[in-house]
C-alpha positions as CSV (number, residue, x, y, z in Angstrom):
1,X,3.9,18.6,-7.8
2,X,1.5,19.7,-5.5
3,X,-1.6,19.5,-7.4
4,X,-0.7,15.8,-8.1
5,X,0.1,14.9,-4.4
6,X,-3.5,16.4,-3.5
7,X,-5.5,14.5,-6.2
8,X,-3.2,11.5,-5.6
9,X,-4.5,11.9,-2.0
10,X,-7.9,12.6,-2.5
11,X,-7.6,9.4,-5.1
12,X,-6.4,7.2,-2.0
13,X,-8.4,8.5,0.6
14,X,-11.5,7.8,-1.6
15,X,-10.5,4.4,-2.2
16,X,-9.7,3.6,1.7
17,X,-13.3,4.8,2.5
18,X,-15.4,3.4,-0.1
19,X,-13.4,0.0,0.8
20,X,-13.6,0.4,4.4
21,X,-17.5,1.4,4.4
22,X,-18.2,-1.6,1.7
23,X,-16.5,-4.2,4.0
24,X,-17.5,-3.0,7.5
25,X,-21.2,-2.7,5.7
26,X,-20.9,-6.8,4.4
27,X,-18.9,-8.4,7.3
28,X,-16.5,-6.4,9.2
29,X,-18.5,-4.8,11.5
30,X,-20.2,-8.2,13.0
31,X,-16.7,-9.7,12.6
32,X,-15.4,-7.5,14.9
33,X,-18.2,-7.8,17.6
34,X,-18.3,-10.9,17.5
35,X,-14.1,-11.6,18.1
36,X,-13.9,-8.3,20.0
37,X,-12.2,-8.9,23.4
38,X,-14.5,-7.2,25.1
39,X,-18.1,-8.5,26.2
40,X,-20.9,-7.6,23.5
41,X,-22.5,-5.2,25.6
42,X,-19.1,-3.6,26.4
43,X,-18.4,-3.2,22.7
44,X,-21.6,-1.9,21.9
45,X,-20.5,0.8,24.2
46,X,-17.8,1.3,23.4
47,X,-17.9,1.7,19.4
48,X,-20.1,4.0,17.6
49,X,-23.5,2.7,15.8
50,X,-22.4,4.1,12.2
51,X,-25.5,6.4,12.3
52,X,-23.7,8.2,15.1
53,X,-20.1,8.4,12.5
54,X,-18.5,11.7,13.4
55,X,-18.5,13.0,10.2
56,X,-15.7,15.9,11.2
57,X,-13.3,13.3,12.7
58,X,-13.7,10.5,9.5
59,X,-13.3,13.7,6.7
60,X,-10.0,14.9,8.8
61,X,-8.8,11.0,9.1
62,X,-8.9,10.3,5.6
63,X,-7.4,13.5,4.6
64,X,-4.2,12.4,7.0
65,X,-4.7,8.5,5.4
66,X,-4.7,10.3,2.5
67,X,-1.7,12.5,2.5
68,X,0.0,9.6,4.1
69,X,-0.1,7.3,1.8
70,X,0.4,9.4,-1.3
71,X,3.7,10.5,0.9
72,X,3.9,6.9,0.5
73,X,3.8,6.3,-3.0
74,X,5.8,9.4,-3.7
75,X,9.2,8.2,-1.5
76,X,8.4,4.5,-3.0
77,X,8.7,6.2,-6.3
78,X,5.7,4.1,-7.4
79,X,4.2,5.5,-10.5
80,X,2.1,2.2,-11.7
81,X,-1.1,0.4,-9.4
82,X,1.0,-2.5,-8.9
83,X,3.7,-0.5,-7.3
84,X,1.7,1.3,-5.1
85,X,-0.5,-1.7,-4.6
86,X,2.8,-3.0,-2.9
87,X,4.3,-0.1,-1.6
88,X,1.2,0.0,1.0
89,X,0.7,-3.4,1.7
90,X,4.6,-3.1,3.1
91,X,3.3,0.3,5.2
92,X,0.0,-1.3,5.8
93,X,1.5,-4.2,7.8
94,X,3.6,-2.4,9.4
95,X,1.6,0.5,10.2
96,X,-1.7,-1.4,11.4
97,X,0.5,-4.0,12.8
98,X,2.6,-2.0,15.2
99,X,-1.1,-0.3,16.2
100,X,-2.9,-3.2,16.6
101,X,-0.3,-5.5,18.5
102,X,0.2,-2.0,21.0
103,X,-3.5,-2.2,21.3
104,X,-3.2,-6.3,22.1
105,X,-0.6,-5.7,24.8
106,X,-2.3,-2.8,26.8
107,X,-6.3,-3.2,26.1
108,X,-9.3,-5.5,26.0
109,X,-10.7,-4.2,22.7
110,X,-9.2,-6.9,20.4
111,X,-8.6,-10.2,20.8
112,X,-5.6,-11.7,18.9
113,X,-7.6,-12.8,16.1
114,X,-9.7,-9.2,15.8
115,X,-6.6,-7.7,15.7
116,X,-4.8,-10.1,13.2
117,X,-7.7,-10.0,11.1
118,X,-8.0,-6.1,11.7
119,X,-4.2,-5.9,10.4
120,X,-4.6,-7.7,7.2
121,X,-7.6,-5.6,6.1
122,X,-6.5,-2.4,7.3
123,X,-3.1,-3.3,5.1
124,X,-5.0,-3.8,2.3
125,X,-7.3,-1.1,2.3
126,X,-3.9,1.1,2.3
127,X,-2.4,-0.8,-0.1
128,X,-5.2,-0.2,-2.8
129,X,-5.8,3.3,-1.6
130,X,-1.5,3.7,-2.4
131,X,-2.2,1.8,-5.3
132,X,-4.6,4.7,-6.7
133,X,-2.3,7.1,-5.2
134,X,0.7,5.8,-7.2
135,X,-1.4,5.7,-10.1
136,X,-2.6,9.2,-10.3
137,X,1.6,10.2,-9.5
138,X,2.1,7.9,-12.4
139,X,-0.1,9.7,-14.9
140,X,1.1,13.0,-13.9
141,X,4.5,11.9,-14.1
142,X,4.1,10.8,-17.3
143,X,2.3,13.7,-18.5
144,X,5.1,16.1,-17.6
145,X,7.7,14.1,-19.4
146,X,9.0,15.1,-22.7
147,X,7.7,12.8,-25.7
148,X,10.9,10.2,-26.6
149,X,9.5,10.5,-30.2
150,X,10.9,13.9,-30.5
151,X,8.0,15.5,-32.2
């Protein structure tokens, strides 16, 4: 069990940040600028050029994204993509969501359409990273099970 949940995490965590990095890289990043709440040159203050990343802080974040959403896929009992796919869209939402709306209420960095828009592709970022998660649980699973054909 626990050499499955730590690949299964590694698996997700991987995922989130090669998705995150690819659509910040095409889109995200100007997105956000552009529909921030906050003036231009406020938010160029305010968030990090991605050649000042702190490496430290993004290696220990998707280590807990990754732990949390192979937890995810464990208590979902989702041993296929698909179920894990959906598993973390349900925890995406509601995750991001309760995040981002907080943010809404009490701050100037998004506006309701950054933060909308933030929700949705944070939730699917965790919801593919589950779905990898599920699926590396899945082959382990299946891989531990005794063979029906009785040979």
């Amino acid at each position: 069990m626990q050499r499955r949940f730590i690949v299964s995490a590694l698996a997700g965590a991987g995922a989130v940040l090669v998705l995150n990095g690819l659509i910040y890289a095409l889109f995200y990043g100007d997105f956000l600028k552009d529909n921030s709440g906050l003036s231009t040159e406020l938010f160029e203050q305010v968030q990090r050029p991605v050649a000042d990343t702190q490496v430290v802080a993004t290696v220990a974040s998707m280590v807990f994204i990754g732990c949390l959403i192979a937890t995810v896929a464990y208590w979902a009992r989702a041993y296929t993509f698909a179920a894990g796919l959906k598993a973390g869209l349900i925890f995406g939402v509601l995750m991001i969501g309760a995040v981002n709306l907080g943010l809404i209420a009490t701050t100037y960095y998004y506006s309701y359409i950054s933060g909308l828009v933030d929700i949705l592709v944070g939730a699917l970022t965790i919801a593919v990273g589950c779905g990898f998660a599920a699926l590396v649980q899945g082959r382990s699973q299946r891989s531990s099970q005794p063979s029906s054909s009785g040979v």
